[in-house]
N, C-alpha and C positions, 0 to 999 in steps of 0.2 A: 477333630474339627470338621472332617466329612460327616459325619454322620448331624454334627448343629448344624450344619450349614442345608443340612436336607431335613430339617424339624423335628428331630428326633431328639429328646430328651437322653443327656447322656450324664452317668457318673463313673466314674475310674476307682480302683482301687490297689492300692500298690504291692500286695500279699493277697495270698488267697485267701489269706482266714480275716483279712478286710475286706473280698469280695461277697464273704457270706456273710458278715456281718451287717454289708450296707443293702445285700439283697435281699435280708431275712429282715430288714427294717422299713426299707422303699418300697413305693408299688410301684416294683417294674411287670411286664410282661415278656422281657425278652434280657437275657444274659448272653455276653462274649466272653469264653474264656480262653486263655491259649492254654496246652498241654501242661507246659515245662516253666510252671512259677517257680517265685525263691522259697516258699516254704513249705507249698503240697502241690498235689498235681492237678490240676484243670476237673479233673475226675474224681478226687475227693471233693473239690467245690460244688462238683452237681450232684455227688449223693447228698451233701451234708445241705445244700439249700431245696432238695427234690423229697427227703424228708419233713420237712413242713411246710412247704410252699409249691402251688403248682405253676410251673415258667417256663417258657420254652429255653432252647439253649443251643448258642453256635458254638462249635471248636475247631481251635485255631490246631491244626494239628499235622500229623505225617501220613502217608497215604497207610502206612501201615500199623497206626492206630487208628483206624476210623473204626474198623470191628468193634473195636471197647469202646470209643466213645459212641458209639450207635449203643451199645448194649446198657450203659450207661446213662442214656436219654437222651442224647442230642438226639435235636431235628434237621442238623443242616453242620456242615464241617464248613472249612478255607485249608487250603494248602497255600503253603507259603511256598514264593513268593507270590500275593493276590494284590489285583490291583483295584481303586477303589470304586469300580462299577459293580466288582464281583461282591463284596458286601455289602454294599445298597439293595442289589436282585437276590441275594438270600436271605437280607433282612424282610424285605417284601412278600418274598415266599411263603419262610416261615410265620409271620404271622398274618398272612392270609389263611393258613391250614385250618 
């Protein structure tokens, strides 16, 4: 709801293998994903949508996954618990780059 409420076009998915399916189908420019989904990891979603698609990518992660998820393509992490100014100012960031 933050993120419609600040114009930003948003869709959900409720597995990760429905997060690459609706990002290998939409034109997004920018993906959220947390680490720890119920069917793969946040990090299988950005190899498997970074293979045909180019998009930036936040994760939602632990301070001591950020090394893989950087190595893995994120432009921008959140540590939880974040509050919702901090992903509006690294949604902005990242796709100012």
């Amino acid at each position: 709801m933050i993120l419609e409420d600040n114009g930003y076009r948003v869709c959900t998915a409720a597995t990760g293998r429905d997060g690459i399916d609706e990002a290998l189908r939409g034109q997004f420019c920018l993906t959220i994903t947390d680490v720890g989904l119920s069917d793969m990891s946040g990090f299988e979603v950005i190899k498997a949508v970074c293979s045909h698609k180019q998009m930036h990518f936040i994760v939602i992660t632990s301070q001591d996954l950020m090394v893989e998820a950087r190595s893995c393509g994120a432009a921008g992490f959140l540590l939880k618990p974040f509050q919702p100014a901090d992903i509006l100012q690294l949604i902005r960031t990242t796709l100012d780059r």
